[in-house]
C-alpha positions as CSV (number, residue, x, y, z in Angstrom):
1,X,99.6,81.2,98.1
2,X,98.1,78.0,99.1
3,X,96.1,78.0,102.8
4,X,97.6,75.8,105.5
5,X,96.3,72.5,104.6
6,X,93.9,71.6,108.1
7,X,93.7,67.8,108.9
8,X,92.1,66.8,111.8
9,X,94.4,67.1,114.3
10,X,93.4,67.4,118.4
11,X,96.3,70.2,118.9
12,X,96.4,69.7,122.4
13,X,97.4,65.8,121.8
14,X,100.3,67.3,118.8
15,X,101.4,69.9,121.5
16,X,102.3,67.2,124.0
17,X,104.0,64.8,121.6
18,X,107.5,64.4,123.1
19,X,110.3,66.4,121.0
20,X,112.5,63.6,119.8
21,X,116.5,65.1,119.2
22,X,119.9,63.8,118.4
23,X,120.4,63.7,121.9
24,X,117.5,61.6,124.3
25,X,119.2,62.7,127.5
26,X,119.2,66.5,126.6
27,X,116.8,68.5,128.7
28,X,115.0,71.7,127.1
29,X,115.1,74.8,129.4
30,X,111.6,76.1,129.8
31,X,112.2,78.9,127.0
32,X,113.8,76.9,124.7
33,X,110.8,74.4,124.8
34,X,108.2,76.8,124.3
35,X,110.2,77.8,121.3
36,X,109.9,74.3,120.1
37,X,106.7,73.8,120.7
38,X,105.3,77.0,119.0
39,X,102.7,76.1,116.4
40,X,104.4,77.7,112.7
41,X,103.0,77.7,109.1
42,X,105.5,75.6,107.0
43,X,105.9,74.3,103.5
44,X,106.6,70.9,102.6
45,X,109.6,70.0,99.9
46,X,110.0,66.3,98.9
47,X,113.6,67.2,97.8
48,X,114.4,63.4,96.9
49,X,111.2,62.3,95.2
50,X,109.2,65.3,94.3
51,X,105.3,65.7,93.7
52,X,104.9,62.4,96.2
53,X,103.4,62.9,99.4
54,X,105.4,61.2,102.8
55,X,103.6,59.3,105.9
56,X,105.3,59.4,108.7
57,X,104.7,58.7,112.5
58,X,106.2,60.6,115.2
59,X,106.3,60.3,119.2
60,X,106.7,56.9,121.0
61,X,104.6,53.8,121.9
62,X,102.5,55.8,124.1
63,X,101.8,59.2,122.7
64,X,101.9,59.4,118.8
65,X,100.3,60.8,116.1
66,X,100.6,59.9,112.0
67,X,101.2,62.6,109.4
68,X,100.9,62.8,106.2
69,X,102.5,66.2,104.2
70,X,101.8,66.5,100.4
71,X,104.6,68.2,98.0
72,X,104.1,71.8,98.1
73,X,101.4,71.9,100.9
74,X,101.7,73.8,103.8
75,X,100.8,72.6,107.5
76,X,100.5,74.2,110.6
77,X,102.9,72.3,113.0
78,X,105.0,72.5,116.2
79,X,108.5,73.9,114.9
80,X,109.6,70.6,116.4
81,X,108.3,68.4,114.3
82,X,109.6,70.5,111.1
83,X,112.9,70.1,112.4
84,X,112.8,66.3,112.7
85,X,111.2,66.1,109.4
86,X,114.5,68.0,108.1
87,X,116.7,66.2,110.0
88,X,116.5,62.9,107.5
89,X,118.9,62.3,105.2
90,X,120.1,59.3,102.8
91,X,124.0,59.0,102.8
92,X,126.1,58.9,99.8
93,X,129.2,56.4,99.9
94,X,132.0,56.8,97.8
95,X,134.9,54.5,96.7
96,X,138.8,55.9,98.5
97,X,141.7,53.8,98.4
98,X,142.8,52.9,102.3
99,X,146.5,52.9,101.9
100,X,147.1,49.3,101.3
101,X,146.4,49.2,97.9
102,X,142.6,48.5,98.1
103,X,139.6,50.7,97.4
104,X,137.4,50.4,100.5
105,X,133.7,51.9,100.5
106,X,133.1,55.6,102.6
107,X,130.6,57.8,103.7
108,X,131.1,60.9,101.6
109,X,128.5,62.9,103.1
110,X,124.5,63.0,103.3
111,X,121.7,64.1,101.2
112,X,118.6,66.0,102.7
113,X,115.3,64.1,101.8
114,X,112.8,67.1,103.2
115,X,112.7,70.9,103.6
116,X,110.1,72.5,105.8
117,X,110.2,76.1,104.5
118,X,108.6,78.2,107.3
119,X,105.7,80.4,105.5
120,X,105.8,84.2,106.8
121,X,101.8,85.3,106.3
């Protein structure tokens, strides 16, 4: 198995990033956070263009940090971040006929772009 892939990252500054959700007005309870924010061994999947490597930033105007995660590398990074990294998804539209007589265009469903598979050492 390939070792965690070590950029050089200032761990304290990737451990106070801000943990971006679905939800910007939902607030962590103090477990749940240190959850989050537990440093974890994962492997990166390009699932929609494989063997190509995906720069990304993450955080806001004040407190960010860029990453860059290689098909089939692995990274040691805050579970939060894997799960953003996850969380992106291209939709797939389909045609559906909308009663009048006409085909209108629909969101069928959504495709994952990334999978963070955690790696158990």
């Amino acid at each position: 198995m390939e070792q965690a892939t070590e950029q050089k990252i200032d761990w304290t500054k990737l451990q106070k990033l801000p943990i971006i959700g679905s939800d910007p007005q939902k607030k962590y309870t103090e477990k749940e956070e240190k959850h989050l924010r537990e440093l974890v061994n994962y492997e990166f999947m390009n699932l929609e263009e494989p063997g190509l490597s995906q720069t990304f930033a993450y955080g806001n105007a004040k407190n960010k940090h860029t990453f860059t995660f290689v098909h089939g590398s692995s990274y040691r990074i805050p579970r939060f971040i894997a799960r953003h990294v996850e969380s992106k998804s291209t939709p797939m539209w389909g045609w559906a006929p909308d009663g009048s007589g006409r085909m209108t265009k629909t969101k069928k469903g959504s495709k994952s772009r990334f999978q963070m598979r955690e790696v158990y050492e």
